[in-house]
Structure formats: C-alpha cells, structure tokens
GUMIGU-922216 format. One record per residue (C-alpha): residue number from 1; x, y, z. Coordinates in steps of 0.001 Angstrom, whole numbers, plus 500000, padded with zeros to 6 digits. Layout:
<rs>
(r NUM (X Y Z)) ...
</rs>
This chain:
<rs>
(r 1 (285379 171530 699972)) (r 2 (286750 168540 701143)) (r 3 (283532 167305 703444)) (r 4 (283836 166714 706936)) (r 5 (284615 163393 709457)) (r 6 (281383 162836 710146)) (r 7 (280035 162220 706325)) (r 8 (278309 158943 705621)) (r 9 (281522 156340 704892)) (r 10 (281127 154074 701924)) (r 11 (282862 150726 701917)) (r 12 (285688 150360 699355)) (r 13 (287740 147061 699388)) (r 14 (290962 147405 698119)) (r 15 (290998 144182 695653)) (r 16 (292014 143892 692029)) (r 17 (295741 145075 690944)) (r 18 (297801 146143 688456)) (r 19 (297491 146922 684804)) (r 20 (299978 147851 681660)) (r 21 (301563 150859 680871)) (r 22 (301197 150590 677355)) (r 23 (298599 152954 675963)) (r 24 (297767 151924 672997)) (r 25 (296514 148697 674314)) (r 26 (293958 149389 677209)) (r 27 (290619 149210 675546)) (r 28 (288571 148450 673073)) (r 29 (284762 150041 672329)) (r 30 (281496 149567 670326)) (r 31 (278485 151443 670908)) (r 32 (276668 148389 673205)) (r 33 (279819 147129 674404)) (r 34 (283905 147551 675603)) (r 35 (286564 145444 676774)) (r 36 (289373 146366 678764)) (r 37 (292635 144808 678937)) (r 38 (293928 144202 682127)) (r 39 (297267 142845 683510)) (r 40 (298630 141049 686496)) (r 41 (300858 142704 689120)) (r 42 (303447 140040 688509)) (r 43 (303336 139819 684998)) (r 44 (306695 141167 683527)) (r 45 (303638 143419 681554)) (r 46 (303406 145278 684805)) (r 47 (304582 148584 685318)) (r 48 (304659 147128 688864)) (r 49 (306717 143811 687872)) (r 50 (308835 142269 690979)) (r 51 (311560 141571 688672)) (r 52 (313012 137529 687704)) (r 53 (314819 137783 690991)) (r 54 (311543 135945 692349)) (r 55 (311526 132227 692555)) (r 56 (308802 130279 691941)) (r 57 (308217 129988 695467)) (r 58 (308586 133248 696772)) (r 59 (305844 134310 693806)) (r 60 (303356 131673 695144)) (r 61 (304157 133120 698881)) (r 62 (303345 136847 697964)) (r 63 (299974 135109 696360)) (r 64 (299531 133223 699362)) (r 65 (299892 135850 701445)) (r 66 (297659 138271 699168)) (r 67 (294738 135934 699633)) (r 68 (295074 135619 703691)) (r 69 (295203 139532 703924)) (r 70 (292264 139999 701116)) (r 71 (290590 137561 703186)) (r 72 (291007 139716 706471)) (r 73 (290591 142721 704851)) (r 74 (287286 141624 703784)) (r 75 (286151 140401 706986)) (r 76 (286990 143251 708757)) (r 77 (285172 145770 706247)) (r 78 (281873 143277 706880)) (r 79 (282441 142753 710768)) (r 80 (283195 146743 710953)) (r 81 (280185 148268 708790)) (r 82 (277403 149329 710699)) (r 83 (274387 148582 708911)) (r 84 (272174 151647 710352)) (r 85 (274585 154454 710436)) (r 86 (276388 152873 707304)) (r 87 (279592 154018 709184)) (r 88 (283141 151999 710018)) (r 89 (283568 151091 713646)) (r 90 (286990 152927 713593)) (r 91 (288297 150891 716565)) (r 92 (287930 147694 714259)) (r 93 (289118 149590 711728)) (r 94 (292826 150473 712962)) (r 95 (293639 146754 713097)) (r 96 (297263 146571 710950)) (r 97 (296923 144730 707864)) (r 98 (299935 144006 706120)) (r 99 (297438 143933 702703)) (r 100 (299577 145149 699590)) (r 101 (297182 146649 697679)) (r 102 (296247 146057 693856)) (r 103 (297089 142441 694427)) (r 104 (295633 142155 691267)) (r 105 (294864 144218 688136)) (r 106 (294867 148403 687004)) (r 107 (293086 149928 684312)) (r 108 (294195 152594 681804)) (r 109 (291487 155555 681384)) (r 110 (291409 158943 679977)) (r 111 (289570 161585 682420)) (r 112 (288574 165194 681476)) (r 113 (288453 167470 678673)) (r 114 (291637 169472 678122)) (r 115 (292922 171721 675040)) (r 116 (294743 169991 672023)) (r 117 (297267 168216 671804)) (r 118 (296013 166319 674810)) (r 119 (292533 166359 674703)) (r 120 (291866 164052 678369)) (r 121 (294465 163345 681079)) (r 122 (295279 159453 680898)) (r 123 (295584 157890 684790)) (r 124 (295622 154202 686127)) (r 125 (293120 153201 688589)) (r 126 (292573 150158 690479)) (r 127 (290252 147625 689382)) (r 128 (288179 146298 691950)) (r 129 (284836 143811 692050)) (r 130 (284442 144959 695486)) (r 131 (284198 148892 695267)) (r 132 (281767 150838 694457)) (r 133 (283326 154773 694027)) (r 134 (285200 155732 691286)) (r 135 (287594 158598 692398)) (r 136 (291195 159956 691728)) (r 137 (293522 162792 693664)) (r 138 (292776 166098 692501)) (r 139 (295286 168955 693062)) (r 140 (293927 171982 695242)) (r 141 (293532 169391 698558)) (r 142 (295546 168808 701266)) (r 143 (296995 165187 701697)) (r 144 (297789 162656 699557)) (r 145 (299466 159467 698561)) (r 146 (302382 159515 696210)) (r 147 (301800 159272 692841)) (r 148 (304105 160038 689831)) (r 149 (301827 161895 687664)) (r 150 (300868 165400 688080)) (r 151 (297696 165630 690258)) (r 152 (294235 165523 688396)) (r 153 (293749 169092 687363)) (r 154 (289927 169085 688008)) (r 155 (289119 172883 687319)) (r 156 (291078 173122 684105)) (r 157 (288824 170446 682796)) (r 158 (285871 172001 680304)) (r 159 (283897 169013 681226)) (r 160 (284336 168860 685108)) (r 161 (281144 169457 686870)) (r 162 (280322 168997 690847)) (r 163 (277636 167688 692102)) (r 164 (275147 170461 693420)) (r 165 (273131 169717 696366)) (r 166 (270788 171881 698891)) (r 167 (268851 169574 701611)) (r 168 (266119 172480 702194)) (r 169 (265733 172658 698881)) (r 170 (265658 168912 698065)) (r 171 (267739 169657 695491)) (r 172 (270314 166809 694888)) (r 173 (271666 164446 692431)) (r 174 (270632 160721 692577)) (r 175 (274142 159840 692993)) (r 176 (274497 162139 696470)) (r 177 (273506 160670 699523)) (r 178 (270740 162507 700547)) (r 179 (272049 163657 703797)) (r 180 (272768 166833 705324)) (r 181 (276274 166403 706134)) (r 182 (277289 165160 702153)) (r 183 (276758 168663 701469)) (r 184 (279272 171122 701773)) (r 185 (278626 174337 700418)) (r 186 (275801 173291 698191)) (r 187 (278187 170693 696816)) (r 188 (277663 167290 697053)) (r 189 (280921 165485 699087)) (r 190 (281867 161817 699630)) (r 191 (283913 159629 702608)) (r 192 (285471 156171 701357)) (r 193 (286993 154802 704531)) (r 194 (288888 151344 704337)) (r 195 (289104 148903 707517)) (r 196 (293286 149735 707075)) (r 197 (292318 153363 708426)) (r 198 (293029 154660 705152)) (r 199 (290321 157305 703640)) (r 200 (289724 158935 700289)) (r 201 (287566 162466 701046)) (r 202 (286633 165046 698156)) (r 203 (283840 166458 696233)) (r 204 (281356 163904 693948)) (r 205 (281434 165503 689891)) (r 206 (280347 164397 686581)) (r 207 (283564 163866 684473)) (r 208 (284223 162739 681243)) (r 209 (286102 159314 680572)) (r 210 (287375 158419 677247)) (r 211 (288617 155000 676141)) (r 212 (290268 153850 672811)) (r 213 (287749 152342 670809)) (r 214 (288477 149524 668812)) (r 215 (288780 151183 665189)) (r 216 (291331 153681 666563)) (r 217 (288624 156379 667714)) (r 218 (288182 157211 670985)) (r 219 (285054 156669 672627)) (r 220 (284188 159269 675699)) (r 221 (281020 158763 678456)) (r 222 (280229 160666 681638)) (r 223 (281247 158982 685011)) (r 224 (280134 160538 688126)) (r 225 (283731 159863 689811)) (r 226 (285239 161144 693587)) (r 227 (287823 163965 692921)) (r 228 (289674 163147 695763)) (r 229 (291309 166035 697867)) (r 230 (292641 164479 700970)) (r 231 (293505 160752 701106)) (r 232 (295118 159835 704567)) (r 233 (296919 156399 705782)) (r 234 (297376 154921 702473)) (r 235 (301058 154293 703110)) (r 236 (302185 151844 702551)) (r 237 (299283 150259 700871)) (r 238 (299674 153145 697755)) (r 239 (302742 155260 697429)) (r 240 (305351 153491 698761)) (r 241 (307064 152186 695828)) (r 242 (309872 154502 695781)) (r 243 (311261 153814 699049)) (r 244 (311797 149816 697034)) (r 245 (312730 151479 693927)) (r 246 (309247 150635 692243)) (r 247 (307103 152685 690453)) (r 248 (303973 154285 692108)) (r 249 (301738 154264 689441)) (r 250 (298266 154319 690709)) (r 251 (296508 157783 690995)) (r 252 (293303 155873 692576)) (r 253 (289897 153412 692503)) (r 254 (287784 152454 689978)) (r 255 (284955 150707 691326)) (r 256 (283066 147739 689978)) (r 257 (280963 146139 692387)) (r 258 (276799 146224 692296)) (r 259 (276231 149461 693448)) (r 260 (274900 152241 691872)) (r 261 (277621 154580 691952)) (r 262 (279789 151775 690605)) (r 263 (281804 151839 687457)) (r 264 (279839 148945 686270)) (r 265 (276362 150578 686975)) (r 266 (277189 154088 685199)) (r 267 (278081 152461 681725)) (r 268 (274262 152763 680346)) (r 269 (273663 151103 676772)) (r 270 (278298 150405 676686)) (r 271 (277849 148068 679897)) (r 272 (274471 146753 680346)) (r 273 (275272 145807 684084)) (r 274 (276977 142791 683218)) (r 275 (280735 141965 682746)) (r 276 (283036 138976 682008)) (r 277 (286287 137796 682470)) (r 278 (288147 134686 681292)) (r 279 (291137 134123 683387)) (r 280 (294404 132295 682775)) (r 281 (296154 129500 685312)) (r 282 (299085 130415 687547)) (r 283 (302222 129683 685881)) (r 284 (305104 129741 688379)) (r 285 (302993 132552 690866)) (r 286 (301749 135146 688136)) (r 287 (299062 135365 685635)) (r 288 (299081 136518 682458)) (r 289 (296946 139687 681002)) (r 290 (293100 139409 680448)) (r 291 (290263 141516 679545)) (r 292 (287002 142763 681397)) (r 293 (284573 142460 678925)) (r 294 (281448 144450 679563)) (r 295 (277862 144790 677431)) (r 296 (277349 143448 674735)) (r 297 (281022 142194 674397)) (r 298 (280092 140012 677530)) (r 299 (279324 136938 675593)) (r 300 (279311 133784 676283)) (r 301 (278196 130343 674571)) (r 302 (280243 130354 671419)) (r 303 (281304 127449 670045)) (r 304 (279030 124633 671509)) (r 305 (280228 125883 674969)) (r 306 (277975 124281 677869)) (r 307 (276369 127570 679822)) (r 308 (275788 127166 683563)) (r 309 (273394 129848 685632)) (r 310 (273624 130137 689249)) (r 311 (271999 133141 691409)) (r 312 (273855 136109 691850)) (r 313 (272923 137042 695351)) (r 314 (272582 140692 697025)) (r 315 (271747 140080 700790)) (r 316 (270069 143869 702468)) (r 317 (273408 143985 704522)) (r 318 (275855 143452 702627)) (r 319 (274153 144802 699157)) (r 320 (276896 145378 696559)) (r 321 (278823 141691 697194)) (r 322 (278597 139276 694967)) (r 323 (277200 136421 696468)) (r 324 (276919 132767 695518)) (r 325 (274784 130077 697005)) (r 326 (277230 127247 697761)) (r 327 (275331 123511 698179)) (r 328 (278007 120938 698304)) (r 329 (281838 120076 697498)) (r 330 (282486 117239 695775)) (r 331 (286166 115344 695833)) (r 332 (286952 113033 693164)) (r 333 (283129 112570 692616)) (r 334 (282377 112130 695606)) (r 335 (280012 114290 697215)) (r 336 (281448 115343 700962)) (r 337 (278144 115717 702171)) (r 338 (277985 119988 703185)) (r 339 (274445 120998 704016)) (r 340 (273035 123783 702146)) (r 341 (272714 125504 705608)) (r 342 (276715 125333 706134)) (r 343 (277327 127964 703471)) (r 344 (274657 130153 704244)) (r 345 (274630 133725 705209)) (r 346 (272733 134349 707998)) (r 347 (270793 137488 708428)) (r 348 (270652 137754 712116)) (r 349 (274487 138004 712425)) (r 350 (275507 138949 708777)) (r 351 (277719 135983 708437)) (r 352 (278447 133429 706418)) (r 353 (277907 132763 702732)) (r 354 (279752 132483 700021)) (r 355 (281099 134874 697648)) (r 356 (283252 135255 694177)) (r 357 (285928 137317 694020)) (r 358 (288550 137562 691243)) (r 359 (290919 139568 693719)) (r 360 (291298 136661 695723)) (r 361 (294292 134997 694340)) (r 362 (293151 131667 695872)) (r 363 (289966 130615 697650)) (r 364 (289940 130611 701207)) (r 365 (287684 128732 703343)) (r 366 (286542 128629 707038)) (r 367 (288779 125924 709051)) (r 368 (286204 123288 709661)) (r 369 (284686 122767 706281)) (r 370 (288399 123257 705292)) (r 371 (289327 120558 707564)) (r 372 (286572 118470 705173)) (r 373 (287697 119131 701727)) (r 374 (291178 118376 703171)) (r 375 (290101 114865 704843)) (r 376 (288700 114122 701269)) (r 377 (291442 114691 699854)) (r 378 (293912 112841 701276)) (r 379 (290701 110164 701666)) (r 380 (290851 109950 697560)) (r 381 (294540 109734 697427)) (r 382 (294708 107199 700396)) (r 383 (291686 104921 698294)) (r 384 (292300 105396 694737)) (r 385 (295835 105767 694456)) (r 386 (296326 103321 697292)) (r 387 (299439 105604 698841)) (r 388 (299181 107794 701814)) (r 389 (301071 110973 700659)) (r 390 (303353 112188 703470)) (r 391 (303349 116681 703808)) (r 392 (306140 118442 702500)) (r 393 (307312 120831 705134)) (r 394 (308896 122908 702438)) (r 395 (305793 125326 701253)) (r 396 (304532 125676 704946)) (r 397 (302679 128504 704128)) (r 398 (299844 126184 702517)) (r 399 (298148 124240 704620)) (r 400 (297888 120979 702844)) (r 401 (300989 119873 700903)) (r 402 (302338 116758 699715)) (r 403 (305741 115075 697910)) (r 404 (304906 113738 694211)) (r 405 (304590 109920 694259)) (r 406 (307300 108101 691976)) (r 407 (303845 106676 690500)) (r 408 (303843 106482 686432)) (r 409 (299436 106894 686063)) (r 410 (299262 108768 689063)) (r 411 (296013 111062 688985)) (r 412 (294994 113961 690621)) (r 413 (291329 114262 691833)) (r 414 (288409 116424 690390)) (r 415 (287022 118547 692454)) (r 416 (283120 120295 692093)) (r 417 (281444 123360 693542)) (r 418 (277844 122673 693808)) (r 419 (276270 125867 693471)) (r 420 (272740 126141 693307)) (r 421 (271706 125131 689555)) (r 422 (274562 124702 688736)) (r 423 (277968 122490 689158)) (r 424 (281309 124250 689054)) (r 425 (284029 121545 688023)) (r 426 (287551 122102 688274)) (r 427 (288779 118954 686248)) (r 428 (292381 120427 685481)) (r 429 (294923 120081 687924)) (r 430 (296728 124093 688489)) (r 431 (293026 125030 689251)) (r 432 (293143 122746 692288)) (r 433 (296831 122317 693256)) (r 434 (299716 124531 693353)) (r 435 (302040 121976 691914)) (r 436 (306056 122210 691792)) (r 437 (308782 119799 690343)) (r 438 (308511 118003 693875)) (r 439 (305484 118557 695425)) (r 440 (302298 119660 695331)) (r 441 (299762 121656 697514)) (r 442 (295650 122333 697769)) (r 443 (295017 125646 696499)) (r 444 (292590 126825 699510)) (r 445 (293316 128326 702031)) (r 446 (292081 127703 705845)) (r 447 (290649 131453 707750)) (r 448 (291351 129224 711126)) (r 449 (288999 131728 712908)) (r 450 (285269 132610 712978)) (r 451 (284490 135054 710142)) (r 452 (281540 137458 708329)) (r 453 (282140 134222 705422)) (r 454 (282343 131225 704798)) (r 455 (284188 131038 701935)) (r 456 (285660 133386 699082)) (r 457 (286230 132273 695676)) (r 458 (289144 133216 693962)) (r 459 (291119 133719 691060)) (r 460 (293317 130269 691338)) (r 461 (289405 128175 691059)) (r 462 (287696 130652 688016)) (r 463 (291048 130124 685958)) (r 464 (289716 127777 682484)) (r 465 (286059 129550 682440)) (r 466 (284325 132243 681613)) (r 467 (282672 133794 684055)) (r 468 (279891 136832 683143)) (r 469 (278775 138712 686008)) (r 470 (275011 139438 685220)) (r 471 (274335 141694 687614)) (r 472 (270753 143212 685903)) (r 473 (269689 139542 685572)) (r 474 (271088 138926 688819)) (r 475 (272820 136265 687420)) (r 476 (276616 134241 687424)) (r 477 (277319 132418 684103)) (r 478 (279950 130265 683367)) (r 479 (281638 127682 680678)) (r 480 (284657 125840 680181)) (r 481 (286973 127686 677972)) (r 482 (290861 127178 677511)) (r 483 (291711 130990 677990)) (r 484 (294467 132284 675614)) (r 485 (296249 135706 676065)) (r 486 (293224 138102 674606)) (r 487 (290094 136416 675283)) 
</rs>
C-alpha cells in the first residue's frame, strides 16, 4: 500500500509558505477562472506569525537566510536528480539544510466528500511554484509529521478513488508512471523525495477539492492528489512547531509547477495553465497577503498598463522549472555589459540559467556576475552622487551594505533585467534595496560557489508587477502595477 524504496522519485521543492486561517476568505471561483488568497508566513495574518517580538532586523535575517537555504535547496535537488533513472543521488541528498520550510505562502482547500454537516474535510497545504504532486497524510500509514488536524480520512470519503494500474495489462492511468514498480497491488503508488532526506510515499487517487466560490457557493473539481501514508525526515522542516510553542498547521504539498501532475495542470477550463500573482514590497521583513489568480481571472492589461512577454523556458532536464532567458543587467541605465551566454543553461552539464521563483524571498546570484552588479553599483553612487558610500558592518548578513548619506536629493539607482523581449525595470527603491533608518543594503544575494544556476529571481525583485505565468503559451507576462492588499 504504501509503494516500495525503489519507486521512481519525483522532485518536490519545498518553496512557497504560509497561508490564513480564516475560512471564509481562501478563495474565490467562476466557471473559467479562481483566485486564491494567500498570506505571508510573517504576516500577523499567519497562523504561523513570529510574534512583534521580531525587530526589523531579525525579520530581514530570517528572509535572508530563507533565500540562501531556498537557494541550496534548489541546487542540490538539480545537482542530485539523475536525469535517466529520474532518481535522487541519496548521498547528495543527506546534506543538512537548515531550510525552514513554507518560507512563503499556504493555501486553504476542502478535500473529499463526507456526510452533512461537513460535506469535505478543509486542510492547508503548501503552495509551491516548484512542485509538481499534490498530496496530504492519510490515516491507515505508518509515519508521519505532526500535524494538528485529524489525519485525512481517505476511505470514509464517497469520492476517494485510487489509481488502478496492471503493467501486463497496460492498464494505467495517464497520471501513473508507467513503471512496474509504481504499482503495488494493482494500485498505482508515488515517491516524492526532497534533497533534505525527507520523503512523502502513498498511493496516487482521484479526490475531490472544493473551494468557496465567489457568490458564497462552493465550487468542487477532481484533483488526482498523493494520499500520503508514510512521510519520513520532515522534522524539523514540518512538525516541529510545538516544541517553539507554534502551531503546526500544514497537513502537506500542493504543487504548482509545469508538470502534468501539477495543481496548475489539473484545473481544465478553472485554470487554463496559466496563473498570476501581484506581490506587495517588504515592509520591515514581511509581506502582506496576495492572491494566485488562475484562468480566466489571470488578467492582465487593465487600465492602459504596458504588457511585457518574455519566453517561459522548459529545458529536457530540468522540465517543470520555470525558466527565463536573462540578456543583460543594467545599473542606473547603464548597461553592465553580461553576454547572453553568461546566463545560459547549458545542456551538457545542466547548469546555469536563470529562473523565477516567488519562494525566493530575494534574488540570489552567482558570485562573479554578483561581484558586477555590485561594482556598478557602488560605480553609480561613486559618479553620480559624487560620494563613495562606506559598508555598514551592522546587517553583515547582506553582502553589500551602506550608511545613508546626510545628502538632501540623494537618489537611488534604477536597476533593469534584460530578459529576452523584454526589459524588467525595478525603478522603486524597496525592490532593489533593503533600506533601514541608517542604512541601506542590495537586495541580492551572492551563491559564492559554483551552482546548477545562475541566478534565481525572487519575491523582493517581482514586488510592484504583475506577473502571469503562461505556461500553455509558454509565456511570462508582466506590468507595472502598485499592488494593494486584494489584487
């Protein structure tokens, strides 16, 4: 029932955090379209909230320190995957991370199909743009991570149905690998490994979701989802909150990336492969609640809005990423002079490129072309402002920080990501710099090693667009917009 070690692993990368406990708020439906609300770890929203202890400081830190271990975590999972057995390299993959998981956002949904007066179970999952599985604990198993709600009663659902699956029979759904060792018992089974060592194994079903629609109905689809019946290693990246007094919340993964098994991909006419998000600036280390957007409530354009289109890229080896192709930086206006070749992934070793990833807190960028944006930098502060700005050694855990000049027009620079066809401009200041009452620090991040990227793209840099993920186009737009709380 619960598959066996040697079943095909499937990447899932822990990434996007921690959403509301407030259920009458989660989502909103039409028949072509949904959006669901979802809300930072931080934000005093959370059911996860550190508490106003925090400083400002020791909030940017924990994002700061989010971003290096989402960094690692991703390069390991890419450095670790073997692309013909589609298996972890487990000795890479016991490396300790000291990743906190759901640095970012968690969903509200409603799974199964109960008796009156609770017709579906209601569970939070992780969001993540990284993942492709959706799955949850189920009771009946063996192991698991703590969780506060009552396991997910699978058979006492009307609506739960495994996946059947016979090899000699080539019988098996689309969604079930089509190997002999996924099948246990004529049942179709499923490994999600993570480079942490942690694992989710359990049986592959079709289960019914069900999310508030936006006229106060409730609007179900079916979701081929992992039922999840022994989940090992997870502490202390899920489950550990009691030992800090903190709620453990999350019951599991709901996956969003470009594959087919993804989240994203099952949503038919509702999510027409495409989603959007328009994220808020830091203010003081935490952002404030958004929506995924998905369908035809994906929209962008309104209001004279200037639309950009860049390439959403899917290399063979690394298929369900989201890729961008990264020309050029510019500083100030001035172009640093990056060849196209610097950001590129190459094929041979599967490393390199660039990709977007909202559960990245901030960008984070290989050391030497790190070393470049940073020479511009303090090259446009040096020539236009005419100062050289001395580091503050107080926020050592950026790597490029400076005191405020006593300067009454002092400026901060622009600064552009020239992506093919398009020009990403980050003309406000908090999308650039993490910027205190006495200093002020670039908001990237140096990887000081050799690694499967070159950069990643994170939340700090997509803050004041939207962004729609057009995955069936193949497709990243984005416009200006000043997000508000809603949009």
């Amino acid at each position: 029932m619960c598959g066996t070690q040697n079943s095909l692993t499937l990447i899932i990368l822990l990434t996007i955090s921690h959403v509301s406990l407030l259920l009458n708020l989660v989502i909103a439906v039409n028949p072509s379209g949904f959006s669901m609300k979802i809300i930072h770890r931080d934000s005093v929203e959370s059911p996860l909230y550190p508490g106003d202890h925090l400083t400002q400081d020791e909030r940017l830190q924990r994002l700061v320190q989010q971003s290096k271990d989402r960094a690692r975590y991703i390069g390991l999972q890419i450095s670790s995957f073997n692309k013909t057995t589609n298996s972890i390299n487990t000795d890479i993959a016991r490396l300790p991370l000291a990743y906190e998981v759901g640095s970012f956002y968690v969903a509200l949904v409603g799974i199964g199909t109960f008796n009156l007066p609770q017709p579906f179970k209601n569970y939070y999952l992780m969001v993540d743009t990284a993942s492709e599985l959706v799955w949850t604990q189920c009771e009946g198993g063996v192991s698991y991570f703590r969780q506060q709600e009552p396991l997910y009663p699978a058979t006492s659902s009307s609506t739960y149905e495994p996946l059947r699956c016979n090899i000699q029979r080539g019988e098996r759904h689309p969604l079930c690998v089509p190997l002999p060792e996924r099948c246990v018992n004529e049942t179709c089974t499923y490994q999600a490994q993570y480079a942490s060592s942690s694992s989710s194994i359990g049986v592959l079903a079709k289960e019914k979701f069900t999310v508030n629609s936006d006229n106060g109905g409730l609007q179900p689809f079916d979701i081929i989802m992992g039922c999840g019946f022994n989940q090992r290693n997870f502490d202390p990246l899920i489950g550990s909150g009691y030992r800090s007094g903190n709620p453990d919340v999350i019951a599991g993964i709901l996956g969003l990336n470009a594959g087919p098994r993804s989240f994203l991909n099952q949503l038919g006419p509702a999510g027409g492969n495409k989603f959007a998000h328009c994220l808020m600036p830091y203010t003081n280390g935490t952002a404030p609640s958004t929506y995924l957007r998905f369908g035809a409530d994906a929209r962008i354009g309104g209001g004279g809005q200037q639309v950009y289109t860049t390439p959403l890229v899917s290399y063979r080896d690394n298929p369900y990423f989201y890729y961008l192709i990264l020309e050029d930086i510019s500083v100030g206006g001035n172009r640093l002079g990056f060849h196209p070749r610097d950001f590129e992934f190459q094929a041979n070793n599967r490393r390199g490129g660039c990709l977007i990833d909202s559960g990245s807190p901030i960008t984070t960028m290989y050391g030497p072309h790190f070393d470049r944006v940073a020479q511009g930098i303090v090259g446009y502060f040096l020539v236009n402002q005419g100062i050289s700005l001395v580091p503050a050694a107080s926020r050592s855990y950026l790597n490029l920080c400076f005191r405020k000049p006593s300067i009454p027009d002092f400026k901060y620079p622009t600064m552009t990501f020239h992506f093919e066809g398009a020009t990403f401009l980050l003309d406000q200041p908090d999308t650039i710099f993490s910027i205190t009452a006495n200093d002020f620090c670039l908001g990237i991040l140096r990887v000081p090693i050799v690694g499967p990227f070159d950069v990643v793209f994170g939340a700090m840099q997509q803050a004041r667009k939207r962004i729609v993920h057009d995955v069936g186009e193949g497709s990243l737009l984005f416009a200006k917009e000043e997000c508000q709380l809603g949009s």
